[in-house]
PLY file of the C-alpha trace (Angstrom):
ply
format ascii 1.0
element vertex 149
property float x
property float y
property float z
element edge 148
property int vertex1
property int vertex2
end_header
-6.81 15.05 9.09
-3.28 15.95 10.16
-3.83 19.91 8.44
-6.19 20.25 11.27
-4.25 18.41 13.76
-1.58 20.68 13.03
-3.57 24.06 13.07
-5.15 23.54 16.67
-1.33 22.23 17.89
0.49 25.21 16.12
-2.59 28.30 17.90
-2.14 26.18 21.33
1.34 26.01 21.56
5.11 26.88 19.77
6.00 23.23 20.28
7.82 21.64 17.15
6.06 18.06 16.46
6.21 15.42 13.79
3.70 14.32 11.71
3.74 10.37 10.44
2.06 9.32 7.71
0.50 6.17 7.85
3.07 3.41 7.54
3.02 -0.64 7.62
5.36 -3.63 8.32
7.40 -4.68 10.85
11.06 -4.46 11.55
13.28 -5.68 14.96
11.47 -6.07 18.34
7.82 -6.37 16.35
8.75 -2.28 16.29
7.68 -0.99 12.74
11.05 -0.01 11.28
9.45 2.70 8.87
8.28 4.71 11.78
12.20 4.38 12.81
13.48 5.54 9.99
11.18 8.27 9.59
11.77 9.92 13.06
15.41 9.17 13.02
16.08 11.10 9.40
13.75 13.70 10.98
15.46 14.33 14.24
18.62 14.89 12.56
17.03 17.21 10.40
15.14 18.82 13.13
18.86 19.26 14.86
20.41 20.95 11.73
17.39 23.66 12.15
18.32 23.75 15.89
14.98 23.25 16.73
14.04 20.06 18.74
11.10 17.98 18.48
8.51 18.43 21.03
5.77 15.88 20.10
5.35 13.20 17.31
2.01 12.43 16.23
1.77 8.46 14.76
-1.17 8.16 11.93
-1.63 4.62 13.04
0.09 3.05 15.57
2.66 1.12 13.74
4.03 4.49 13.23
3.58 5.80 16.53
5.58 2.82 17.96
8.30 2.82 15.38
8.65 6.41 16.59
8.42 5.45 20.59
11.37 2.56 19.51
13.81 5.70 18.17
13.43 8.08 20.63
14.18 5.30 22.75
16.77 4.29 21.24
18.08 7.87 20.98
17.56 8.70 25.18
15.08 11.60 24.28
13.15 11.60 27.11
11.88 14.58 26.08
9.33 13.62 23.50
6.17 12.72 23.89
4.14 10.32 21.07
0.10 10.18 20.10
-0.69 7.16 17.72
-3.87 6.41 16.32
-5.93 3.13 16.03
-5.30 1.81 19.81
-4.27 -1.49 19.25
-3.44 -4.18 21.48
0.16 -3.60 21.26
0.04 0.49 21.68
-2.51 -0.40 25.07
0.49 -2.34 26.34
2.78 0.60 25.21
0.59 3.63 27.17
-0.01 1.48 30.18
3.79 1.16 30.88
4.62 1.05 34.46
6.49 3.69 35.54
5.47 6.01 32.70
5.47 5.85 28.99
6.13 8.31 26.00
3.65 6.97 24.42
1.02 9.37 25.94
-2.10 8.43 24.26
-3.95 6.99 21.35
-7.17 7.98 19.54
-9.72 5.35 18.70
-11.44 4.52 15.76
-15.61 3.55 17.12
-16.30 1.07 13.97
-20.36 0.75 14.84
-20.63 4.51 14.60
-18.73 4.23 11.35
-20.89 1.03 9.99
-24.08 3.29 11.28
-23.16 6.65 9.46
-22.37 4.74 6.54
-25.67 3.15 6.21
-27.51 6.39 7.11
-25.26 8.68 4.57
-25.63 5.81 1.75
-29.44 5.54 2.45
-29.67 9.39 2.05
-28.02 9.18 -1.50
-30.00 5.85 -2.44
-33.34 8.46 -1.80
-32.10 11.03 -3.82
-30.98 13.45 -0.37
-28.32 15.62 0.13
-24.83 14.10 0.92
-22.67 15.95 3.05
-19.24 16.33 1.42
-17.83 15.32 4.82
-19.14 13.31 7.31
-17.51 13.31 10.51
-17.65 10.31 13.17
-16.29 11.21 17.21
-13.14 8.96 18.39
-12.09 8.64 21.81
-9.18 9.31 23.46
-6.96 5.94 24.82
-4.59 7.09 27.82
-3.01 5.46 31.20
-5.58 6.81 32.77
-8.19 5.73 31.32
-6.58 2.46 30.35
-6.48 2.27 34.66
-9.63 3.18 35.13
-11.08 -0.13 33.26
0 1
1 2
2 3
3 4
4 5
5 6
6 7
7 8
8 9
9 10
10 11
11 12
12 13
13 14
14 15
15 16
16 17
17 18
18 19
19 20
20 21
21 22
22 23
23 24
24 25
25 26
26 27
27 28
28 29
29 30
30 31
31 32
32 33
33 34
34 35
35 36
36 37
37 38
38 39
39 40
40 41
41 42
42 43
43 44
44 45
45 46
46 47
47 48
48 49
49 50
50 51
51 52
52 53
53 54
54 55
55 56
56 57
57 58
58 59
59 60
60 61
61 62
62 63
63 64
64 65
65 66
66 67
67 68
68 69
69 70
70 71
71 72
72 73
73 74
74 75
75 76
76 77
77 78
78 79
79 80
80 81
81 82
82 83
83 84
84 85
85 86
86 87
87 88
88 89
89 90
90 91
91 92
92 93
93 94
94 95
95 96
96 97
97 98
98 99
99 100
100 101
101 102
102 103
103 104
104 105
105 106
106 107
107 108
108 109
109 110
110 111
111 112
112 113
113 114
114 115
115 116
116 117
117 118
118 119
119 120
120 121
121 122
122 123
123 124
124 125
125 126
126 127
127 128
128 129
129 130
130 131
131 132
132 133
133 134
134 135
135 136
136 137
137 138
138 139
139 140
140 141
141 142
142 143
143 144
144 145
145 146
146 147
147 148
C-alpha cells in the first residue's frame, strides 16, 4: 500500500513525508506513544539531512495520532498528518475547531470488504479465476465532510 502511496506523493510533489507503519498501544493522553517515538527519532533524523518533513502519513490511526501528539509537542505547525481507519477518536481529532493537523483519514467500507470476499471465495470454490489482487474503494474522512453530516 504505502509503495504506491509514496509513488503518486513523490510525481505530485517534492514534499518530504513520513511513512508509519502500523503500530498499537497506548501511551500518555490515550496518544499512542509508538507513533511518538517514531516521528520524534525521525524528525531529528530528517533535521541532520536538512530536509524537513512536509507530511506524515499514519497506517492506522493510532499512528497517525501518536504522530499529531509530537509535532505538537514539538510546535511544527508546519506538518500536516493522514491516518487511516477513521476512528472515533481521529473524527474528534480532524474536526478540531479552529483547525487541525490532522487533515484527513481514509476509511475502511467493511460490507464492500465482507461482499468481495464472498464473491472472490465463491469464484475459487467454482473452480474460476482469482485475481491476485482484489481491490475494494475507501473514502476519504475530512472537516469538511465530517461538517457536512
Amino acid at each position: 500500500m504505502s509503495r504506491g502511496f509514496k509513488a503518486v506523493l513523490f510525481s505530485l510533489t517534492s514534499a518530504a513525508a513520513l511513512f508509519l507503519p502500523a503500530c498499537a498501544g497506548t501511551g500518555d493522553s490515550g496518544r499512542p506513544q509508538v507513533g511518538v517515538t517514531l516521528v520524534t527519532e525521525a524528525h531529528v533524523f530528517y533535521q541532520d539531512l536538512k530536509r524537513p518533513i512536509d507530511a506524515i502519513f499514519g497506517s492506522n490511526d493510532d499512528c497517525a495520532l501518536g504522530a499529531l501528539a509530537a509535532i505538537q509537542a514539538a510546535g511544527r505547525a508546519d506538518i500536516v498528518v493522514v491516518g487511516y481507519d477513521a476512528t472515533p477518536e481521529a473524527r474528534t481529532a480532524i474536526a478540531g475547531a479552529g483547525g487541525t493537523q490532522l487533515i484527513g483519514d481514509a476509511v475502511q467500507d467493511p460490507v464492500a470488504i465482507g461482499r468481495r470476499t464472498i464473491e472472490v471465495v465463491g469464484q475459487a470454490l467454482s473452480g474460476g479465476e482469482v485475481p491476485a489482487v482484489v481491490a475494494v474503494p475507501v473514502s476519504l474522512v475530512t472537516q469538511a465532510s465530517l461538517v457536512a453530516r
